[in-house]
C-alpha positions in Angstrom: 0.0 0.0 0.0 1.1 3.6 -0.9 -0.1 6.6 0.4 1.3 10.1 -0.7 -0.6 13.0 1.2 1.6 16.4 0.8 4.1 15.3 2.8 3.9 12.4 3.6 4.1 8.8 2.0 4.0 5.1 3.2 4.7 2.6 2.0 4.0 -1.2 3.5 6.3 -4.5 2.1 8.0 -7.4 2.8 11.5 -6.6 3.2 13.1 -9.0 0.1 15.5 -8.0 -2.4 13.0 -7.6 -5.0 11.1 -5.3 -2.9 14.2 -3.1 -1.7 14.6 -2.1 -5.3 11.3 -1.4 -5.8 11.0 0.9 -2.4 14.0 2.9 -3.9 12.6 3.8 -6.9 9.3 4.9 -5.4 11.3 6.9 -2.8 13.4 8.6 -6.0 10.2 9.1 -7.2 8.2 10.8 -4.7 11.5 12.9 -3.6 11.7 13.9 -7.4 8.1 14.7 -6.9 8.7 17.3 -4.0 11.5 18.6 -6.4 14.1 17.3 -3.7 16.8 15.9 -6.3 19.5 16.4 -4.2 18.6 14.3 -1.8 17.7 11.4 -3.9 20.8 9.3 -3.7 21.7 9.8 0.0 18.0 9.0 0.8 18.3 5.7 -1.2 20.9 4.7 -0.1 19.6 5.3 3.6 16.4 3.6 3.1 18.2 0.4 0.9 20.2 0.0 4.3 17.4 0.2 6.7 15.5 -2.3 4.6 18.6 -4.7 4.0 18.9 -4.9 7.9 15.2 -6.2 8.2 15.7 -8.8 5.5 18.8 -9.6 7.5 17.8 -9.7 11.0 14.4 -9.2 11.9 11.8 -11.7 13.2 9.3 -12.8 13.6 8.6 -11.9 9.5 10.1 -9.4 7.3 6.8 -7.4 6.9 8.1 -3.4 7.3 6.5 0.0 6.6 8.9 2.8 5.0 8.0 6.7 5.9 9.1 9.7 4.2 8.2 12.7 6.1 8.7 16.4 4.9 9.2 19.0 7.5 10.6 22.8 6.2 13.8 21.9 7.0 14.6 18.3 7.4 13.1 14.8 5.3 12.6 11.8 7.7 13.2 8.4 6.0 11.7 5.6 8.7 11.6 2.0 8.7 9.2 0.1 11.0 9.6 -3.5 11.6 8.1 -6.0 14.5 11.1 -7.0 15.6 12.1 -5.7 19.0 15.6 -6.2 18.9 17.1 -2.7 18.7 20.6 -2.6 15.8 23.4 -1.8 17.1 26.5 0.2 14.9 29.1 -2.2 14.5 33.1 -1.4 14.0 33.5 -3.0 10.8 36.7 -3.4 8.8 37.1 -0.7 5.7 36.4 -3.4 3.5 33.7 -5.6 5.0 30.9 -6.6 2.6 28.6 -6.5 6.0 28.1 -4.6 9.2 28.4 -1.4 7.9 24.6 -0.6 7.0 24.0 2.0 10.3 27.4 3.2 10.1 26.7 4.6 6.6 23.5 5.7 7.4 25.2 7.6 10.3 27.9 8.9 7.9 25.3 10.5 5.3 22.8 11.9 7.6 22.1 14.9 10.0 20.6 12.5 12.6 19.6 9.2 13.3 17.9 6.7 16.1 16.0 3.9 16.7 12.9 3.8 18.9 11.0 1.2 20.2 7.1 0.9 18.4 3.8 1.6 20.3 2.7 -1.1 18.6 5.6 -3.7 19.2 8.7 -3.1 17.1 10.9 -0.8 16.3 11.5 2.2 13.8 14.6 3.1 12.7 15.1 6.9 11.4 17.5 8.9 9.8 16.8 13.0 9.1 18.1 15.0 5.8 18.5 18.3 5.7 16.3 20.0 2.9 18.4 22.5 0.5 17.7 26.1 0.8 15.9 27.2 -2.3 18.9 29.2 -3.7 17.8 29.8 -7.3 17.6 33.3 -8.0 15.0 34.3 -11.1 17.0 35.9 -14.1 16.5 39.6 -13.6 13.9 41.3 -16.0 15.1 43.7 -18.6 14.1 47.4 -18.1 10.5 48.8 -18.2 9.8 52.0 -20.2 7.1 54.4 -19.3 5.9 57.3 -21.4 9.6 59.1 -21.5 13.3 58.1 -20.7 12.6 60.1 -16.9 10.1 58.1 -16.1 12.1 54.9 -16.7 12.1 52.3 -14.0 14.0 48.9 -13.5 13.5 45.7 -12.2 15.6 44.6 -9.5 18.5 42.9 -10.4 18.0 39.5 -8.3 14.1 38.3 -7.8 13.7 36.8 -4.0 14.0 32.8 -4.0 10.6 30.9 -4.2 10.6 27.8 -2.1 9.4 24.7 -4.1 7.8 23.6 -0.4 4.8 25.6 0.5 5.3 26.7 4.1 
């Protein structure tokens, strides 16, 4: 199931490697969506390591839920699973092919934690910081009235729209 209010989206798997692929792309997608394009690959491959570590370790079943969250200034990626367990960071060699997954998701993000579920479970979070909207509008030539003393111009830099409403 997907849902995709404003800000929000959910979306409810089994956490197999089919189905890891599959969440990336929708999470590309919907970040595309909210014109967030920077923050596609760090958020994929924050949400890819969440969901490897439930196909990995959790039990009972692999059944997860994936939020993305929009605030003004930060996007929440969180995975909930039903196992109880709460991950732990491992120090893993440089060149380990497992044991890294937190670490990384550490490394790339402005925060992270795990929580224990209210409904059994646990979610694991990282946050994103959202880009400022930085693009300035090309400035407008000159506008003429009736005579040269009359002329006015537009100002040279347009303020930055936000591609997030407020």
């Amino acid at each position: 199931m997907i849902s995709q209010p404003n800000r929000h989206c959910t979306v409810e798997l089994q956490a197999l490697p089919s189905r890891i692929g599959q969440v990336r792309r929708i999470v590309s997608a919907q970040l595309r969506y909210w014109h967030l394009d920077p923050l596609i690959d760090l958020a994929a491959l924050g949400v890819t390591e969440l969901l490897t570590n439930v196909h990995r370790h959790a039990e009972p079943d692999k059944l997860c839920t994936v939020e993305i969250e929009l605030y003004r200034r930060s996007l929440t990626v969180s995975v909930h699973d039903h196992d109880p367990r709460l991950p732990e960071v491992r120090d893993a060699e440089p060149l380990a092919t497992c044991g890294r997954g937190l670490a990384m998701v550490a490394s790339v993000s402005e925060s992270w934690g795990v929580r224990p579920h209210i409904d059994g479970g646990k979610v694991v979070w990282f946050a994103l910081p959202v880009p400022s909207p930085a693009v300035a509008l090309p400035a407008l030539p000159p506008l003429y009235g009736k005579s040269d003393a009359l002329r006015t111009e537009a100002p040279q830099h347009a303020p930055a729209r936000s591609a997030v409403a407020g």
